[in-house]
C-alpha positions in Angstrom: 47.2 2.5 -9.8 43.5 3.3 -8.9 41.0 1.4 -9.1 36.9 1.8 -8.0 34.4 -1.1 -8.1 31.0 -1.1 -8.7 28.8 -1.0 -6.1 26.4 -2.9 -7.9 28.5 -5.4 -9.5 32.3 -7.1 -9.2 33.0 -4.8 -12.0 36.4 -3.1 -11.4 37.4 0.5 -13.7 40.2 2.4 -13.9 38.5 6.3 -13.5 35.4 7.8 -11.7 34.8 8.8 -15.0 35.2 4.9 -16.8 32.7 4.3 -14.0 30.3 6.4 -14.6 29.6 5.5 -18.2 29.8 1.9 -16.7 27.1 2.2 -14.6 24.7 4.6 -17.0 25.0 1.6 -19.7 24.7 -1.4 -17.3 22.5 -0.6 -14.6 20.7 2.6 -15.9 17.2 2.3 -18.3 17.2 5.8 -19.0 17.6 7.0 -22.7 17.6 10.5 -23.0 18.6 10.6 -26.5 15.5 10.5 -28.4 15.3 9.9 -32.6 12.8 12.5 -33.7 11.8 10.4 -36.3 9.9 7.1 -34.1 11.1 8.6 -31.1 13.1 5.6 -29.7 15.7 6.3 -27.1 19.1 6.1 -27.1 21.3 5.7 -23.9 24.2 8.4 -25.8 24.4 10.5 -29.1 26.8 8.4 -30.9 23.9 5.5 -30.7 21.3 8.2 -31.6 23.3 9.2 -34.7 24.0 5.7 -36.0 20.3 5.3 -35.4 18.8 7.9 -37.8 20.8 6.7 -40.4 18.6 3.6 -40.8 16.0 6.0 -41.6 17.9 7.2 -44.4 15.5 6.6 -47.5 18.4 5.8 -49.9 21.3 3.2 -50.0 24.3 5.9 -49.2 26.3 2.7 -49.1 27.7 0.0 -51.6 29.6 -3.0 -51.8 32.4 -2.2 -54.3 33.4 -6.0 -54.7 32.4 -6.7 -58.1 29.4 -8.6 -59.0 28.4 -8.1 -55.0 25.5 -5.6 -55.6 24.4 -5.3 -51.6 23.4 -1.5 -50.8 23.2 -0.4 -47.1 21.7 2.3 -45.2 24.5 2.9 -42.6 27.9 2.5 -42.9 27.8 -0.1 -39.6 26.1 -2.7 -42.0 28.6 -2.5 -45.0 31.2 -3.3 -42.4 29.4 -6.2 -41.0 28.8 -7.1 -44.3 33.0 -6.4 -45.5 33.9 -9.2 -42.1 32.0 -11.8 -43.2 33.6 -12.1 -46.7 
């Protein structure tokens, strides 16, 4: 099996590719994804997208636990809030 290190860290990865996205989140500032919205920028698209749902001026999601009553902008929050119970 092969393996390549960082050469700015001990971390160890299986692919070039693995890598790659290593380095670009660890050791990289750059954030080319940018919310058009504020304009904050996002290292990838997924965090973009999840991002712009907080903009969202409605609750698009709900507790359906009886009684509970918390709305959410994104989906991620719901979740958070579904572990803790």
């Amino acid at each position: 099996v092969n393996h390549v290190t960082c050469a700015l860290c001990d971390t160890v990865c299986t692919s070039v590719s693995s890598l790659k996205a290593h380095i670009r989140f660890q050791h990289c500032d750059a954030c080319p994804f940018h919310c058009h919205l504020c304009d904050r920028g996002f290292k990838n698209a997924y965090d973009l997208h999840k991002h712009v749902e907080t903009h969202n001026d409605s609750d698009a999601y709900s507790c359906d636990v009886e009684g509970c009553g918390l709305t959410s902008r994104t989906l991620r929050t719901l979740r958070q809030h579904y572990k803790k119970d």
